[in-house]
Biopython code that builds the backbone (N, CA, C, O; Angstrom):
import numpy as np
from Bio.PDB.StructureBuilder import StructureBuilder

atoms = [
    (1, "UNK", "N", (195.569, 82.282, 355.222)),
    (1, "UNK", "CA", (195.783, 83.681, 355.337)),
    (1, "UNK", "C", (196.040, 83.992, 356.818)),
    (1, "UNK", "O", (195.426, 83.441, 357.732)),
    (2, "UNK", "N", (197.110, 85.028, 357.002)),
    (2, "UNK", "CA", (197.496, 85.375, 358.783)),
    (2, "UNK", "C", (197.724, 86.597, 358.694)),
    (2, "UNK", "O", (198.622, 87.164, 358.071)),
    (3, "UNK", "N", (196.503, 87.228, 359.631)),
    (3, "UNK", "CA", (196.545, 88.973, 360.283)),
    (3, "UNK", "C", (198.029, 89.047, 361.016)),
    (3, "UNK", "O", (198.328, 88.068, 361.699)),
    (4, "UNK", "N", (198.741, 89.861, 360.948)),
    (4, "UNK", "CA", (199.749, 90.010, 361.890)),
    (4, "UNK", "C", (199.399, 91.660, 361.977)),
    (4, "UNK", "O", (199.230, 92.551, 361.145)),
    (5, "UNK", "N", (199.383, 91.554, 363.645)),
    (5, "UNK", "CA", (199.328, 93.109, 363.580)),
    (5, "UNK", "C", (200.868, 93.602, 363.910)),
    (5, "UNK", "O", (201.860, 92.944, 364.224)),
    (6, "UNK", "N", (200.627, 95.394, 363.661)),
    (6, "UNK", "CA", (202.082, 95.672, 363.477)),
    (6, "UNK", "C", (201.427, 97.050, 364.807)),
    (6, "UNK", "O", (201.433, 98.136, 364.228)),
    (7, "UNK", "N", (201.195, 97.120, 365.494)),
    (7, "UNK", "CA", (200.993, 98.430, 366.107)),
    (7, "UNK", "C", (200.017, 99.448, 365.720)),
    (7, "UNK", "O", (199.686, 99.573, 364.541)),
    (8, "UNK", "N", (199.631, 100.043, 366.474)),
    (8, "UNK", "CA", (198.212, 101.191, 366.021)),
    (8, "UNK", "C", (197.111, 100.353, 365.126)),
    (8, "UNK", "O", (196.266, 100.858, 364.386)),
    (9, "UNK", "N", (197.231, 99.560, 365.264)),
    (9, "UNK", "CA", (195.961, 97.992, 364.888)),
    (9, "UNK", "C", (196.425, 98.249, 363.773)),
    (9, "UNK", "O", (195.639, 98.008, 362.857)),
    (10, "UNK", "N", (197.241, 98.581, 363.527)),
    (10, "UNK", "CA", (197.517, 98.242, 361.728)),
    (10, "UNK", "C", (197.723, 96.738, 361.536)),
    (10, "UNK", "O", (198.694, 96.140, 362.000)),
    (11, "UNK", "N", (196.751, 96.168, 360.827)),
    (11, "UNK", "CA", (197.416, 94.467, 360.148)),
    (11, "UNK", "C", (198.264, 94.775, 359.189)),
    (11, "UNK", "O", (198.414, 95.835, 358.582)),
    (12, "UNK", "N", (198.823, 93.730, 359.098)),
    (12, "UNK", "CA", (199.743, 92.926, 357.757)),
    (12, "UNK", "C", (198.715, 91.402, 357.114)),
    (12, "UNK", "O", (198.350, 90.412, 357.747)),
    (13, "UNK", "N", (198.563, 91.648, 356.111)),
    (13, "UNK", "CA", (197.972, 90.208, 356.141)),
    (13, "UNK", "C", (199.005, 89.412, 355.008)),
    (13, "UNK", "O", (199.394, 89.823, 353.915)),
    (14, "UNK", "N", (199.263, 88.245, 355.633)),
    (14, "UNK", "CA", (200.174, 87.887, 354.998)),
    (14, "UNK", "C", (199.334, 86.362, 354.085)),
    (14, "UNK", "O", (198.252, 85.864, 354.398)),
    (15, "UNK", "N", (199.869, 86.103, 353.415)),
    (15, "UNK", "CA", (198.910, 84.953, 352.924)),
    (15, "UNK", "C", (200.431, 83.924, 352.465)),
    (15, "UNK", "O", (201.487, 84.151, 351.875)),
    (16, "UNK", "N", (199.938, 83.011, 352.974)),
    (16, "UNK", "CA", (200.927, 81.270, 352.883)),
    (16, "UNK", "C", (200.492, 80.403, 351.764)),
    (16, "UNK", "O", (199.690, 79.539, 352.116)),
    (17, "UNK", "N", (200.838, 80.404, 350.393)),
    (17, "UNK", "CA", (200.371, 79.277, 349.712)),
    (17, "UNK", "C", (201.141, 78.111, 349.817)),
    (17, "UNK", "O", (202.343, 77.946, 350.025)),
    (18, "UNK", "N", (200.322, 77.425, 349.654)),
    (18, "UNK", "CA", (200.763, 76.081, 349.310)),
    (18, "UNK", "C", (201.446, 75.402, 347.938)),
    (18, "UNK", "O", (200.688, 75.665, 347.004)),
    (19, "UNK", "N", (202.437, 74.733, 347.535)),
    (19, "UNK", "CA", (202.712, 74.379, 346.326)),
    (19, "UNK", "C", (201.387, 73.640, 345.956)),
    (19, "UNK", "O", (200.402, 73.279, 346.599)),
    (20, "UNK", "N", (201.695, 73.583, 344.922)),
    (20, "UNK", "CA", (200.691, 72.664, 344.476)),
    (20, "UNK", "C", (200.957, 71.091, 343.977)),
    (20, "UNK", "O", (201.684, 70.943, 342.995)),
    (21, "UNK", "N", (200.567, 70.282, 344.425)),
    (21, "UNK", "CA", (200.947, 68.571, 344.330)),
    (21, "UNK", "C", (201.550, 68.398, 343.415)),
    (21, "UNK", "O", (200.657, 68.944, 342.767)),
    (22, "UNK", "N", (202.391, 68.099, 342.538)),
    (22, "UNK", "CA", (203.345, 67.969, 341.331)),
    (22, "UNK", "C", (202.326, 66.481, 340.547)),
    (22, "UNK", "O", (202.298, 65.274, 340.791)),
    (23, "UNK", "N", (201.737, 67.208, 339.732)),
    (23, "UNK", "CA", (201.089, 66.295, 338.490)),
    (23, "UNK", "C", (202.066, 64.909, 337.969)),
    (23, "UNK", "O", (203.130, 64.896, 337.351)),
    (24, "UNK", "N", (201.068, 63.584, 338.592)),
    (24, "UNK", "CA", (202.144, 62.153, 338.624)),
    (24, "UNK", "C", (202.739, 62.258, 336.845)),
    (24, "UNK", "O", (202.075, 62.707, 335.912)),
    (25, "UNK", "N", (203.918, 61.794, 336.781)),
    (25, "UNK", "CA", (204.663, 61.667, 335.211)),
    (25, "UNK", "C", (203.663, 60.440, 334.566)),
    (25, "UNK", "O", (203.264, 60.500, 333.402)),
    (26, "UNK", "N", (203.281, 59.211, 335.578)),
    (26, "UNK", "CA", (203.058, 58.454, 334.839)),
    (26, "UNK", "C", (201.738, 58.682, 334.088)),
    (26, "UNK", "O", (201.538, 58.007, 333.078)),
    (27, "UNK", "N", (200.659, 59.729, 334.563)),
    (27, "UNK", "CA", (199.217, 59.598, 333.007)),
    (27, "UNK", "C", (199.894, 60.673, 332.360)),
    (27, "UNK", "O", (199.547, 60.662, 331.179)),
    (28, "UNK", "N", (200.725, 61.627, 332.592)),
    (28, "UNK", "CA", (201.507, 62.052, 331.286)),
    (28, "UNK", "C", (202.219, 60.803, 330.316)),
    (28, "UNK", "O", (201.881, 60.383, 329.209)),
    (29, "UNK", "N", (202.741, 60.617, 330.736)),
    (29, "UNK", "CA", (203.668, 59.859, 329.988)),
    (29, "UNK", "C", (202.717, 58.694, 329.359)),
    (29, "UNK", "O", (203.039, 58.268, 328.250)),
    (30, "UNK", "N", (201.818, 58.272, 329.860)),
    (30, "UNK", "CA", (200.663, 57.232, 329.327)),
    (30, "UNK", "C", (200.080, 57.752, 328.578)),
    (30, "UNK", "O", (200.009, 57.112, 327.528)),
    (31, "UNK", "N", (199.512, 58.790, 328.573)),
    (31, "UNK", "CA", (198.939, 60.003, 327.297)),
    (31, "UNK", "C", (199.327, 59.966, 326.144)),
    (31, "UNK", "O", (198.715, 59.648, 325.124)),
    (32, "UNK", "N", (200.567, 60.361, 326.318)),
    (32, "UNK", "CA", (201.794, 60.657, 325.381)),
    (32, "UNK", "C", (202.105, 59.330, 324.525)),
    (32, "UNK", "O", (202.245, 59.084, 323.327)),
    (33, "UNK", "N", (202.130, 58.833, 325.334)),
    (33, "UNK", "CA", (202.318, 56.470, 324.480)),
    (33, "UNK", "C", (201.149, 56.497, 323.762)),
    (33, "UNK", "O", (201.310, 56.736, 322.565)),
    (34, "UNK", "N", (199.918, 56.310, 324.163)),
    (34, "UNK", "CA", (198.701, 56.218, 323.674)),
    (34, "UNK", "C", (198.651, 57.511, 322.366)),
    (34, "UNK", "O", (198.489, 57.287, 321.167)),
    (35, "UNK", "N", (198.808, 58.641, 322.908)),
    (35, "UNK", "CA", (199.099, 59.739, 321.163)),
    (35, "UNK", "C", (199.763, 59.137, 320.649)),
    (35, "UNK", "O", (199.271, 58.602, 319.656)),
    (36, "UNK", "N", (200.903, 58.893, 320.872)),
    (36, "UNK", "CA", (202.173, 58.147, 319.926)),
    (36, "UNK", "C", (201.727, 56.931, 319.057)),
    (36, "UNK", "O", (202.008, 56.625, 317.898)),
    (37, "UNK", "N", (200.895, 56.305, 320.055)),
    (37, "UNK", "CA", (200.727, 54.772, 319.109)),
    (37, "UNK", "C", (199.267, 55.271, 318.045)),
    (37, "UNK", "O", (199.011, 54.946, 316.886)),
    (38, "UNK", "N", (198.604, 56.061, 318.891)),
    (38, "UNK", "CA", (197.173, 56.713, 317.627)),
    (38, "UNK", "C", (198.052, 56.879, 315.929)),
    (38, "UNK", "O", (197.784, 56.446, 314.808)),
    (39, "UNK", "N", (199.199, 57.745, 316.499)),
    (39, "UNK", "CA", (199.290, 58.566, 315.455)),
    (39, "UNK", "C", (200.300, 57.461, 314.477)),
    (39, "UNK", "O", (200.578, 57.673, 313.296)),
    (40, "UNK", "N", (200.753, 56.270, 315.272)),
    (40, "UNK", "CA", (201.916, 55.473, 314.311)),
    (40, "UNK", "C", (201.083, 54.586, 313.558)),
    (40, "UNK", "O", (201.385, 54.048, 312.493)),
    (41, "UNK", "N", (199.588, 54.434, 314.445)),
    (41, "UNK", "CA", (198.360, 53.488, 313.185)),
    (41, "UNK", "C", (198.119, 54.265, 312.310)),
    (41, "UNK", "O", (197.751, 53.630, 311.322)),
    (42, "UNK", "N", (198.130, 55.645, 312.077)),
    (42, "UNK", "CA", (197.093, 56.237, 311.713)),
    (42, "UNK", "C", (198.427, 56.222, 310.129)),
    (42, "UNK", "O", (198.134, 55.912, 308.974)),
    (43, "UNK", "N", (199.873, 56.673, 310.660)),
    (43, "UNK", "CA", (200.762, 56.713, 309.501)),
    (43, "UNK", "C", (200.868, 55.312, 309.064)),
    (43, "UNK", "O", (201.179, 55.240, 307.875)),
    (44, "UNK", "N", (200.708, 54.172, 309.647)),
    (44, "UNK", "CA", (200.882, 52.821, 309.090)),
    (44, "UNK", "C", (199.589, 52.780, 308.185)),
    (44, "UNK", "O", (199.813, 52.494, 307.009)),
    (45, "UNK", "N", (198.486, 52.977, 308.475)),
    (45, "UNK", "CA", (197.123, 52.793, 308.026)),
    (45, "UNK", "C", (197.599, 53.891, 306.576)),
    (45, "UNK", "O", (197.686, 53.214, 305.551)),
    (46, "UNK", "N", (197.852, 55.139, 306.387)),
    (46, "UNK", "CA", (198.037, 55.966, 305.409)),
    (46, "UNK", "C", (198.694, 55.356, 304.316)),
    (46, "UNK", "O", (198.230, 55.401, 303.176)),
    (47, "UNK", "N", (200.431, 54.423, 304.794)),
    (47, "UNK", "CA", (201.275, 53.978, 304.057)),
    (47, "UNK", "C", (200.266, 52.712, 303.141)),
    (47, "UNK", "O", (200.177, 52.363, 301.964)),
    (48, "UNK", "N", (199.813, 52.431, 304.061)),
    (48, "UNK", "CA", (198.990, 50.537, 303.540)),
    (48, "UNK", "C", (197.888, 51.256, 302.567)),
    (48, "UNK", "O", (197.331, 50.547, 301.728)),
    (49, "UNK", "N", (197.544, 52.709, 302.662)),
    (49, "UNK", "CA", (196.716, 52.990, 302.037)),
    (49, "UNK", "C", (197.306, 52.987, 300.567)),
    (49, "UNK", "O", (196.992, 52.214, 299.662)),
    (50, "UNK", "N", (198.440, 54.255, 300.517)),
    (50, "UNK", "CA", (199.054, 54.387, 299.120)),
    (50, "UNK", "C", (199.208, 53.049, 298.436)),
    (50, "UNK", "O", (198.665, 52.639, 297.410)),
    (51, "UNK", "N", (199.966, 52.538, 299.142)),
    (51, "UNK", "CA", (200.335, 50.832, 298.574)),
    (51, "UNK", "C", (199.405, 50.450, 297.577)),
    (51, "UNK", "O", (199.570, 49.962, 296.459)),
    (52, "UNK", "N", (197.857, 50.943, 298.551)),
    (52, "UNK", "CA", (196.549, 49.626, 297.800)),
    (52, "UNK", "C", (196.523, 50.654, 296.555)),
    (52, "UNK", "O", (196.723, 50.194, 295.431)),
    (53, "UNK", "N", (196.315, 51.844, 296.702)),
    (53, "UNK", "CA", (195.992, 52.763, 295.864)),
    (53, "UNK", "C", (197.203, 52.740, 294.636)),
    (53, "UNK", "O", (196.844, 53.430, 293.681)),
    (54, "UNK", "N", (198.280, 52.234, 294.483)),
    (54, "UNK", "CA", (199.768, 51.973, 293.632)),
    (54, "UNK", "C", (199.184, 50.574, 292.749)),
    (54, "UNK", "O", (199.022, 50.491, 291.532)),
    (55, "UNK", "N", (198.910, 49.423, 293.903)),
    (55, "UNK", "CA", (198.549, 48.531, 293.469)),
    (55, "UNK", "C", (197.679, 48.328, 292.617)),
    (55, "UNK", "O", (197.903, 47.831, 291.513)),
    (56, "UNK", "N", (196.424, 48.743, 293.097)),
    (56, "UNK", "CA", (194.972, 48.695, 291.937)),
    (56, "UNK", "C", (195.568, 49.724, 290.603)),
    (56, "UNK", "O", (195.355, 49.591, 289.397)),
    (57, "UNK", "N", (196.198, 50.539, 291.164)),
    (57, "UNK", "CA", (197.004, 51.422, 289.254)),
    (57, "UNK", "C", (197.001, 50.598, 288.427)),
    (57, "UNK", "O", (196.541, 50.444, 287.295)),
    (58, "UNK", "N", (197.834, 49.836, 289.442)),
    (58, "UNK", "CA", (198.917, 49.199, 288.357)),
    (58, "UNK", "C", (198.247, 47.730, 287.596)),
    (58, "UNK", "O", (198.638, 47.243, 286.535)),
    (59, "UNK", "N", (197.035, 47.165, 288.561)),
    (59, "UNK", "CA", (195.918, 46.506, 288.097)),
    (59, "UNK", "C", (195.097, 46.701, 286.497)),
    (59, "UNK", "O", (194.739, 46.044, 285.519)),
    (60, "UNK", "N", (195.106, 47.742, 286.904)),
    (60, "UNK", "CA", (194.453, 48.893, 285.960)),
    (60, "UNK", "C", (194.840, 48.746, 284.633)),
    (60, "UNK", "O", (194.217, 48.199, 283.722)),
    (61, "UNK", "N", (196.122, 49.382, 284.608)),
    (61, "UNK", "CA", (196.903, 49.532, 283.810)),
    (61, "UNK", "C", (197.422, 48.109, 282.865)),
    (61, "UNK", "O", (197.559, 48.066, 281.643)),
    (62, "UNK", "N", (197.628, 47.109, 283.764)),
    (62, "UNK", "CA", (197.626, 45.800, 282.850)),
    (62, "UNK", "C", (196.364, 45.190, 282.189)),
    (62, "UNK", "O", (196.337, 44.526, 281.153)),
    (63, "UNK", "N", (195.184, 45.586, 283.090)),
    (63, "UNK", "CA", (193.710, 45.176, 282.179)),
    (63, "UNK", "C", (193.303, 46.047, 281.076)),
    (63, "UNK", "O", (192.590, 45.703, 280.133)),
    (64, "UNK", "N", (193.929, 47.461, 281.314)),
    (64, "UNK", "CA", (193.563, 48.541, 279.686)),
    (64, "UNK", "C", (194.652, 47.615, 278.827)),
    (64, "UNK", "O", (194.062, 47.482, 277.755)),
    (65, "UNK", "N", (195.771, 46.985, 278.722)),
    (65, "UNK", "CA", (196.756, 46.824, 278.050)),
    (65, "UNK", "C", (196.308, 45.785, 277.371)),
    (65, "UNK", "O", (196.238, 45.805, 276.142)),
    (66, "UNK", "N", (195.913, 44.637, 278.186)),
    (66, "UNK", "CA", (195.400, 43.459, 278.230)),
    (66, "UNK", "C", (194.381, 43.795, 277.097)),
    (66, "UNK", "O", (194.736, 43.652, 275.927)),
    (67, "UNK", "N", (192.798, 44.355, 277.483)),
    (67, "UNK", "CA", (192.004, 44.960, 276.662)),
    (67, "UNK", "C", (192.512, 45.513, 275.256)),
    (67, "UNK", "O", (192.142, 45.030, 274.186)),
    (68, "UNK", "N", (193.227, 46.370, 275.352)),
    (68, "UNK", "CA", (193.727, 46.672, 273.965)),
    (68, "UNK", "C", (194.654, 45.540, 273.442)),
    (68, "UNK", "O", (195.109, 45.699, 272.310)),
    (69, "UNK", "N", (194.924, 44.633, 273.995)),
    (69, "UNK", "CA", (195.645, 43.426, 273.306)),
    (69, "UNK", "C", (194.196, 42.592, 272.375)),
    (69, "UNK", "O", (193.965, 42.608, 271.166)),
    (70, "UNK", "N", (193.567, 42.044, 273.295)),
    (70, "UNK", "CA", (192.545, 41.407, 272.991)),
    (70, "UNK", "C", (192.077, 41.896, 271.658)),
    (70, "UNK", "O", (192.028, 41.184, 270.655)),
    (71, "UNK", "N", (191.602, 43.651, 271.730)),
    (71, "UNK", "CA", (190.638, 43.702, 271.192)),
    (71, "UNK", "C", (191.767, 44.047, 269.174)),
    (71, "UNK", "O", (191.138, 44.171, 268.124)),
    (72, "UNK", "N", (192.933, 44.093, 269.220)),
    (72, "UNK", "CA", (193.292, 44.028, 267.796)),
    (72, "UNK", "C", (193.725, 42.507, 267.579)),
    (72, "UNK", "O", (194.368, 42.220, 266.569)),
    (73, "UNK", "N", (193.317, 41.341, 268.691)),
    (73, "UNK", "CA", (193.238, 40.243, 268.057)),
    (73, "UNK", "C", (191.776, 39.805, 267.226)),
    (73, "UNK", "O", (191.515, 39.116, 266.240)),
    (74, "UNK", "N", (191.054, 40.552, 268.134)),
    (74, "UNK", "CA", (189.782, 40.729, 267.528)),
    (74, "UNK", "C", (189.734, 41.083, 265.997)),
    (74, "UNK", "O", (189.224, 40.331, 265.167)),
    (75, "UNK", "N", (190.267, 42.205, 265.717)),
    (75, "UNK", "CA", (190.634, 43.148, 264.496)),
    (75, "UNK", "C", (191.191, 42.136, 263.143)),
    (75, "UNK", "O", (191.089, 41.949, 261.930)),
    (76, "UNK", "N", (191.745, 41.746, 264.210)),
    (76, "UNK", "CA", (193.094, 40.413, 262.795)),
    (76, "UNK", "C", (192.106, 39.344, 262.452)),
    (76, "UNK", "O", (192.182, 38.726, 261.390)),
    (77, "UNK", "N", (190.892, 39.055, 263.625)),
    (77, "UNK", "CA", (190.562, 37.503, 263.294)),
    (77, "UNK", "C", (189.187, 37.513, 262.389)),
    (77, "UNK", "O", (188.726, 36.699, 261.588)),
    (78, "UNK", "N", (188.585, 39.220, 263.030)),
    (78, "UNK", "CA", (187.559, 39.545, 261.832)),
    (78, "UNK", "C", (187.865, 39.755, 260.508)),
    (78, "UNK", "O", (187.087, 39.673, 259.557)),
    (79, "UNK", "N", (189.356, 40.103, 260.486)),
    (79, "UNK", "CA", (189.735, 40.239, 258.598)),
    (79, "UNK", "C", (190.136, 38.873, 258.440)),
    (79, "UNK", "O", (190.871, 38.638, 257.481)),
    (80, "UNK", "N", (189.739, 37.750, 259.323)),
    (80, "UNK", "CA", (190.906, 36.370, 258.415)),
    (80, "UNK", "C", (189.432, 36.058, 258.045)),
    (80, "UNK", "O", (189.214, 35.689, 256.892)),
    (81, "UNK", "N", (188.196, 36.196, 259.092)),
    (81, "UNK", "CA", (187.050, 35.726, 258.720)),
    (81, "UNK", "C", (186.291, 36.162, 257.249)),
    (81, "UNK", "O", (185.638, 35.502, 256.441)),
    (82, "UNK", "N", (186.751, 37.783, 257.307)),
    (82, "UNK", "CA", (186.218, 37.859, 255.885)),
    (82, "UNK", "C", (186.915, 37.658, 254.516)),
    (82, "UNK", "O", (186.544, 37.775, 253.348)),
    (83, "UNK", "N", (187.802, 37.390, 254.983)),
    (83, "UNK", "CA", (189.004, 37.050, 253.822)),
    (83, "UNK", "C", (188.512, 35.250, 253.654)),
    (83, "UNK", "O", (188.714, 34.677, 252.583)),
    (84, "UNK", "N", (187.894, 34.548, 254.794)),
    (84, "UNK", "CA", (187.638, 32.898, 254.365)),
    (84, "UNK", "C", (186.553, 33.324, 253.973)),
    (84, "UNK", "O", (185.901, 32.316, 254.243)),
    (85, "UNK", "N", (185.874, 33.964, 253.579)),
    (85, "UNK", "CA", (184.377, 33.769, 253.483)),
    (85, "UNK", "C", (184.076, 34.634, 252.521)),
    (85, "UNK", "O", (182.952, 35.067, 252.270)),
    (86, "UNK", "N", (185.434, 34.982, 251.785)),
    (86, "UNK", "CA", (184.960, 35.758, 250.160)),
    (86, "UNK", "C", (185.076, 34.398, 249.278)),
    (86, "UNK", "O", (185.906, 33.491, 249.229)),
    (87, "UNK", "N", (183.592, 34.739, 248.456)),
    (87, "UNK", "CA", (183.374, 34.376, 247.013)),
    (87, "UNK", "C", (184.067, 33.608, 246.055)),
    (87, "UNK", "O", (183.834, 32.575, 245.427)),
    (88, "UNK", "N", (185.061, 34.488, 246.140)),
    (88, "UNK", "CA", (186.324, 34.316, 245.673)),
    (88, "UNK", "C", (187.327, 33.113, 245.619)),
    (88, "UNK", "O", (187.784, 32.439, 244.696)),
    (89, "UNK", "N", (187.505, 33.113, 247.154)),
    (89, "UNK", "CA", (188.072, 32.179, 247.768)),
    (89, "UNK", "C", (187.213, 30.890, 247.341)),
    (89, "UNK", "O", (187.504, 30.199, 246.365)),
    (90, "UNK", "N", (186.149, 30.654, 248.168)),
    (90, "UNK", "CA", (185.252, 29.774, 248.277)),
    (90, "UNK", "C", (185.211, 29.055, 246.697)),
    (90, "UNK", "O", (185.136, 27.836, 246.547)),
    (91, "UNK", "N", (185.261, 29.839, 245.787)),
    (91, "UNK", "CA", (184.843, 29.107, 244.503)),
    (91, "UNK", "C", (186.593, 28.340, 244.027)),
    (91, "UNK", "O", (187.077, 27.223, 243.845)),
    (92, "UNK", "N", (186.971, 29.604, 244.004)),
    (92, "UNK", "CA", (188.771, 28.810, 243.676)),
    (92, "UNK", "C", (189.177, 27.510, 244.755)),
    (92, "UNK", "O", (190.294, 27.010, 244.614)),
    (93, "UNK", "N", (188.456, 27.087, 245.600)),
    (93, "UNK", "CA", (188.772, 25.860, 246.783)),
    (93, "UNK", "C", (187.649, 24.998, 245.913)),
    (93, "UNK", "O", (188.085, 24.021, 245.303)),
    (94, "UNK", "N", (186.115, 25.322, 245.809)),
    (94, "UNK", "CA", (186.008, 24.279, 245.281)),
    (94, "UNK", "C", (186.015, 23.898, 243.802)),
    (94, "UNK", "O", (185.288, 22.962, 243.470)),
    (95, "UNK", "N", (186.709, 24.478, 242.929)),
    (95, "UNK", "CA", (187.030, 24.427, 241.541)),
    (95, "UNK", "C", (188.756, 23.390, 241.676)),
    (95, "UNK", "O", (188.925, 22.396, 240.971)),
    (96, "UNK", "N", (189.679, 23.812, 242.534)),
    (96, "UNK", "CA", (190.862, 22.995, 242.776)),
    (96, "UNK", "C", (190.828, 21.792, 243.642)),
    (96, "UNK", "O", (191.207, 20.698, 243.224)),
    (97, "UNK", "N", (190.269, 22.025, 245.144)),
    (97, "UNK", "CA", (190.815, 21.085, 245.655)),
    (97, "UNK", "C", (189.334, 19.988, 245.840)),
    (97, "UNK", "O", (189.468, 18.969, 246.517)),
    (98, "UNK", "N", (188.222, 20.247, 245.306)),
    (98, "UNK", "CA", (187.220, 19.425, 245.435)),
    (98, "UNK", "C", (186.917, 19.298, 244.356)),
    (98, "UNK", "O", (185.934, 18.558, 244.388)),
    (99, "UNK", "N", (187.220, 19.654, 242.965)),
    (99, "UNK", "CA", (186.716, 19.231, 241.902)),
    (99, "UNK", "C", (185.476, 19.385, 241.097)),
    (99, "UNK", "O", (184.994, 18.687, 240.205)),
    (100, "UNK", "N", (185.037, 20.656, 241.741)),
    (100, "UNK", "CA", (183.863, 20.618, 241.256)),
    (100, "UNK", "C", (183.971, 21.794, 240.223)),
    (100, "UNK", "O", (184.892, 22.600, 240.089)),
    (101, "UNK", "N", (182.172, 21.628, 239.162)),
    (101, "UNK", "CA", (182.233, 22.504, 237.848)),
    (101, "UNK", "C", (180.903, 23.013, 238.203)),
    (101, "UNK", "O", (180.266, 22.572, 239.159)),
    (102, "UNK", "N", (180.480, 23.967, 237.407)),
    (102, "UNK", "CA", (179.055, 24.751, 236.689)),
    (102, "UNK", "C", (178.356, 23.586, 236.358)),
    (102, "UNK", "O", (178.763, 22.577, 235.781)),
    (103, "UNK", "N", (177.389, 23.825, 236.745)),
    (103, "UNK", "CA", (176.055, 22.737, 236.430)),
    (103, "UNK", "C", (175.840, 22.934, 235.341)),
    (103, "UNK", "O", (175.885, 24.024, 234.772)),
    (104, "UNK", "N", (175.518, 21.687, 234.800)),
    (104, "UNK", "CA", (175.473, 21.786, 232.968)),
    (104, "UNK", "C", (173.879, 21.626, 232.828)),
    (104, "UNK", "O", (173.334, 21.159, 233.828)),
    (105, "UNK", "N", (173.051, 21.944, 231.739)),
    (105, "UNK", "CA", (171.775, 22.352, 231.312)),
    (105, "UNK", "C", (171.327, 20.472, 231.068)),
    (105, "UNK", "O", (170.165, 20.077, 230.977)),
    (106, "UNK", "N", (172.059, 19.935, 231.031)),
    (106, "UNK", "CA", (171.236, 18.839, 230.645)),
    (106, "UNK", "C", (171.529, 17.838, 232.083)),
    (106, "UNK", "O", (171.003, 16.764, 232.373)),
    (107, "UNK", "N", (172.586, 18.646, 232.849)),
    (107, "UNK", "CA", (172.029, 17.706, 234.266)),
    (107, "UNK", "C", (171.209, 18.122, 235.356)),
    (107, "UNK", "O", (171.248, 17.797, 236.543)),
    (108, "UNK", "N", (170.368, 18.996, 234.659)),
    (108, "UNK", "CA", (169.352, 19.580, 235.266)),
    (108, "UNK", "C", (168.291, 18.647, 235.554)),
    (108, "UNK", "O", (167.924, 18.335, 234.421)),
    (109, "UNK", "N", (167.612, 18.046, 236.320)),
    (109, "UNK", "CA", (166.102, 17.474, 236.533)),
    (109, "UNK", "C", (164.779, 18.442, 236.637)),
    (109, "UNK", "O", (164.623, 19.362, 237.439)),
    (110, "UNK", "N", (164.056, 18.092, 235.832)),
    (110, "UNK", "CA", (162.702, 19.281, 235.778)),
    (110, "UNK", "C", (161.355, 18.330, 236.011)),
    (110, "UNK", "O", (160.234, 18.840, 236.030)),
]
sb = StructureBuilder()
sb.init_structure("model")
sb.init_model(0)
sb.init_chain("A")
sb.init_seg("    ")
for serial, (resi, resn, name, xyz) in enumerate(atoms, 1):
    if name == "N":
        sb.init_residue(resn, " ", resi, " ")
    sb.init_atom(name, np.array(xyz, "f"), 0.0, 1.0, " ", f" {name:<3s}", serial, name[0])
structure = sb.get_structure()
């Protein structure tokens, strides 16, 4: 700050600033790299996310399929089981292909 007088003691005060130092480019610009690379993990990290999240779907989706495959083989193999294991069957196999008859009253042992 500088008094200048002007006559009849009147001052002037004049005041001199200074610029101010011009802020270096390079921790801007280092800032700015470092945001840049935060934010290109952060969209790489997001993308790798969907991916996993597409992937396990689709995981998913072949083990319900899978499951419902399985389980009407299940369905088919419980009707072949009760279809071998009727009465029916069982007696007409061993009346044809084993030869066998009704027990007769006198080949009874008492």
């Amino acid at each position: 700050m500088t008094k200048i007088t002007v006559g009849n003691g009147v001052y002037i005060i004049s005041e001199i600033r200074r610029e101010a130092p011009p802020i270096p480019a390079v921790p801007r610009r280092k800032a700015f790299l470092v945001l840049l690379a935060v934010l290109l993990g952060i969209g790489l990290f997001n993308v790798w996310l969907s991916g996993q999240y597409i992937r396990t779907g689709y995981r998913v989706s072949t083990a319900l399929e899978e499951k419902r495959t399985l389980q009407m083989q299940k369905d088919v193999l419980r009707t072949e089981i009760l279809a071998l294991r009727s009465p029916a069957r069982i007696d007409t196999i061993a009346r044809t292909e084993l030869g066998m008859v009704d027990p007769r009253m006198e080949g009874v042992i008492r």
